[in-house]
C-alpha positions as CSV (number, residue, x, y, z in Angstrom):
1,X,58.5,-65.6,-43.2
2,X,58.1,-68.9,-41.9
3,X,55.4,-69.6,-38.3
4,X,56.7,-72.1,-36.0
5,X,54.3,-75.1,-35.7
6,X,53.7,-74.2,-32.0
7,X,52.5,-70.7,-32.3
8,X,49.8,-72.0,-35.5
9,X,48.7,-74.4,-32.5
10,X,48.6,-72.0,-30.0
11,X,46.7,-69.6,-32.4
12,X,44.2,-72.7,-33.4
13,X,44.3,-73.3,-29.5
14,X,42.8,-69.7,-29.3
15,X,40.4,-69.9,-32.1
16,X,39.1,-73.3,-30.6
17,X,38.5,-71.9,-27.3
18,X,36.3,-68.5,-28.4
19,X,34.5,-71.0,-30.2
20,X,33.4,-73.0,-27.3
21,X,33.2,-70.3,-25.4
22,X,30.6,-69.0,-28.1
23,X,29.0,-72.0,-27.9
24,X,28.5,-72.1,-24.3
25,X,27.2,-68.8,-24.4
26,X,24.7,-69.5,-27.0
27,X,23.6,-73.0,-25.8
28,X,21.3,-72.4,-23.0
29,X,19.2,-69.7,-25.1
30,X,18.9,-72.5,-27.7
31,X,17.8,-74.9,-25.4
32,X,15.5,-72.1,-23.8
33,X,14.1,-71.8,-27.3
34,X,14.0,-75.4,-28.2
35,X,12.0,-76.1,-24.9
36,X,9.3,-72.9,-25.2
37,X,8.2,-74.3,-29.0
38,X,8.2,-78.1,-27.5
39,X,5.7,-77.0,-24.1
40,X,4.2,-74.2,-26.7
41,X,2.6,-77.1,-28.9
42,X,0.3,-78.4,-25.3
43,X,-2.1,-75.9,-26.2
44,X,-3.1,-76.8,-29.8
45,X,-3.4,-80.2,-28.7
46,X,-5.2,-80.0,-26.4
47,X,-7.7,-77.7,-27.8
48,X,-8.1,-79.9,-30.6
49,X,-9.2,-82.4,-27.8
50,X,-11.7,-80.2,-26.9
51,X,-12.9,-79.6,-30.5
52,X,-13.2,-83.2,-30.8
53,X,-15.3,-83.4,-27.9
54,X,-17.8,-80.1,-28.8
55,X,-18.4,-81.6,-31.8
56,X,-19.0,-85.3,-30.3
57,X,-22.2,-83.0,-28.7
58,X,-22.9,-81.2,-31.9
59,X,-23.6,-83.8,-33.7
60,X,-25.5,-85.3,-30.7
61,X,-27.8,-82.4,-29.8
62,X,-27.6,-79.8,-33.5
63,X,-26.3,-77.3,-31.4
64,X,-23.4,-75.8,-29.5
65,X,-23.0,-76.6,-26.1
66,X,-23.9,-74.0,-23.4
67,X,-20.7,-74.1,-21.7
68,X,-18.9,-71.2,-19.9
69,X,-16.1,-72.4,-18.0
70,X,-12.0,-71.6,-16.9
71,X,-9.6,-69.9,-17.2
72,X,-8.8,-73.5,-15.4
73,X,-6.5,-73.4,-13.5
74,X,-6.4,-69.4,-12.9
75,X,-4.4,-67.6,-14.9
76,X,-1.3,-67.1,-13.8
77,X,-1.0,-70.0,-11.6
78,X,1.6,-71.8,-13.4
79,X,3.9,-69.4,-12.9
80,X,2.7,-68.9,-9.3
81,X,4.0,-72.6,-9.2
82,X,7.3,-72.1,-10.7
83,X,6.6,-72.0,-14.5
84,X,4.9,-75.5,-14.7
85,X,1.3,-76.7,-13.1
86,X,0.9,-79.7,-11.3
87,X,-1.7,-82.1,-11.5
88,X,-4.5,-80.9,-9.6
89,X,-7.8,-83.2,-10.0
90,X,-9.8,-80.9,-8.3
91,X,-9.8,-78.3,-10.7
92,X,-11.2,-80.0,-13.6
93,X,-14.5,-80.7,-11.2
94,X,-16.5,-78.1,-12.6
95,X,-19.6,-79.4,-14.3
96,X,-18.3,-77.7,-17.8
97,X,-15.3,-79.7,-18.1
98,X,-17.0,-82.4,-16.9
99,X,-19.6,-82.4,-19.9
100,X,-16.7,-82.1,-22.1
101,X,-15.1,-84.8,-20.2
102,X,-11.8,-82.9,-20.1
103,X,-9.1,-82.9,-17.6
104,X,-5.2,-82.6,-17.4
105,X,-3.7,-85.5,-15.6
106,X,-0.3,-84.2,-15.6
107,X,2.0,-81.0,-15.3
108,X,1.2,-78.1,-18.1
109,X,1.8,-74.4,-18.9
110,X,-1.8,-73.1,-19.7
111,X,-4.9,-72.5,-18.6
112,X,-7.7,-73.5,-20.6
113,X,-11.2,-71.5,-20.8
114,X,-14.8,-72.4,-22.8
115,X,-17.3,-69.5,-23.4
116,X,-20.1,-68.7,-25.3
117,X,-19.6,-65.9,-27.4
118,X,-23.0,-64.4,-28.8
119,X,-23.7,-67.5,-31.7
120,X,-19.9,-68.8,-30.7
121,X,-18.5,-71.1,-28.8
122,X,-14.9,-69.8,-28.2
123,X,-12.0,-72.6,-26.8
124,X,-9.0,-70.7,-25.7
125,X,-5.5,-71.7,-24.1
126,X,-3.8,-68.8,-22.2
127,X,-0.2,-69.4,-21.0
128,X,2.9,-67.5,-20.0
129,X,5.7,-70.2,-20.9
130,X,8.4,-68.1,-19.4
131,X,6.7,-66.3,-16.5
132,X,7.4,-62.3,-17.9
133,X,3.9,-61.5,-17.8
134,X,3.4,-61.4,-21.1
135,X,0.8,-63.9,-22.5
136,X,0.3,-66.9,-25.3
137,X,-3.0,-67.0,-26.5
138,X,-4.8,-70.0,-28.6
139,X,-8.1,-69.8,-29.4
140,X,-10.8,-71.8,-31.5
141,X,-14.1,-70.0,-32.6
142,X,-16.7,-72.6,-33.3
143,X,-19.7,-71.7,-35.2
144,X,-22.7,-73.5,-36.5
145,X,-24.5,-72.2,-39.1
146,X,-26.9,-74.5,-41.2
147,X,-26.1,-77.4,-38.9
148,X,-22.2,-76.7,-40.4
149,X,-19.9,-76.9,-37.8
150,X,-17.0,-73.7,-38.6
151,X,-13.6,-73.8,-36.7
152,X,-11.6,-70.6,-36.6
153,X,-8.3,-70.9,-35.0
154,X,-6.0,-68.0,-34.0
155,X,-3.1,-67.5,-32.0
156,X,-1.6,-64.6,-30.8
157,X,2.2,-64.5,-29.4
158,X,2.5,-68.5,-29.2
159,X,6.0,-68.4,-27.9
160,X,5.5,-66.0,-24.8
């Protein structure tokens, strides 16, 4: 049995096309994905800052701050805003991120909350990266015992 060259390109033809097609299909979840882990890695940063800058006062004062401030900017907002916050100056007026000298000068995806927490001082970044209502959350527990600062960090669903 022999195949005609034309109908091994027209079968190749085929094959070529369901394989875009497969790849069109598959491309925007990928880049969905890609996106979600790049925005997703704000809030560890950015609570690192914030360690940085508790234990700045730590080391100036022995002892934890007495902070309680956030969730800055409410949760929720950012998807209120169409997944993304904007830079809002105002919000990072509050005399607790103020002492901390922390503020976000651009657009992000969380909102970002200190508290004490009995003998803890807990730093946490909440954010719904794709606006279903379901919620990433970052923490950091700081405790001092023995003039030892302790850092405990959790997250819990980091890609939501």
């Amino acid at each position: 049995m022999s195949v005609s060259p034309s109908s091994t390109w027209q079968r190749v033809r085929w094959i070529l096309a369901l394989l875009a097609l497969c790849a069109l299909a598959t491309c925007p979840a990928a880049q969905r994905q890609c996106a979600t882990k790049r925005d997703a890695r704000e809030a560890p940063a950015l609570l690192g800052y914030l360690v940085r800058q508790v234990k700045e006062q730590v080391k100036a004062t022995g002892k934890l701050p007495e902070l309680d401030v956030g969730p800055t900017p409410a949760i929720g907002a950012c998807c209120a805003e169409g997944t993304t916050c904007k830079p809002d100056p105002a919000r990072w007026k509050a005399p607790g991120w103020r002492a901390l000298g922390f503020s976000i000068d651009g657009a992000h995806r969380f909102s970002y909350q200190v508290k004490k927490d009995g003998g803890a001082l807990v730093l946490s970044a909440i954010g719904n990266q794709d606006c279903d209502s379901v919620h990433a959350v970052y923490e950091v527990r700081l405790t001092l015992d023995g003039g030892k600062l302790t850092e405990t960090w959790s997250q819990q669903r980091p890609l939501e």
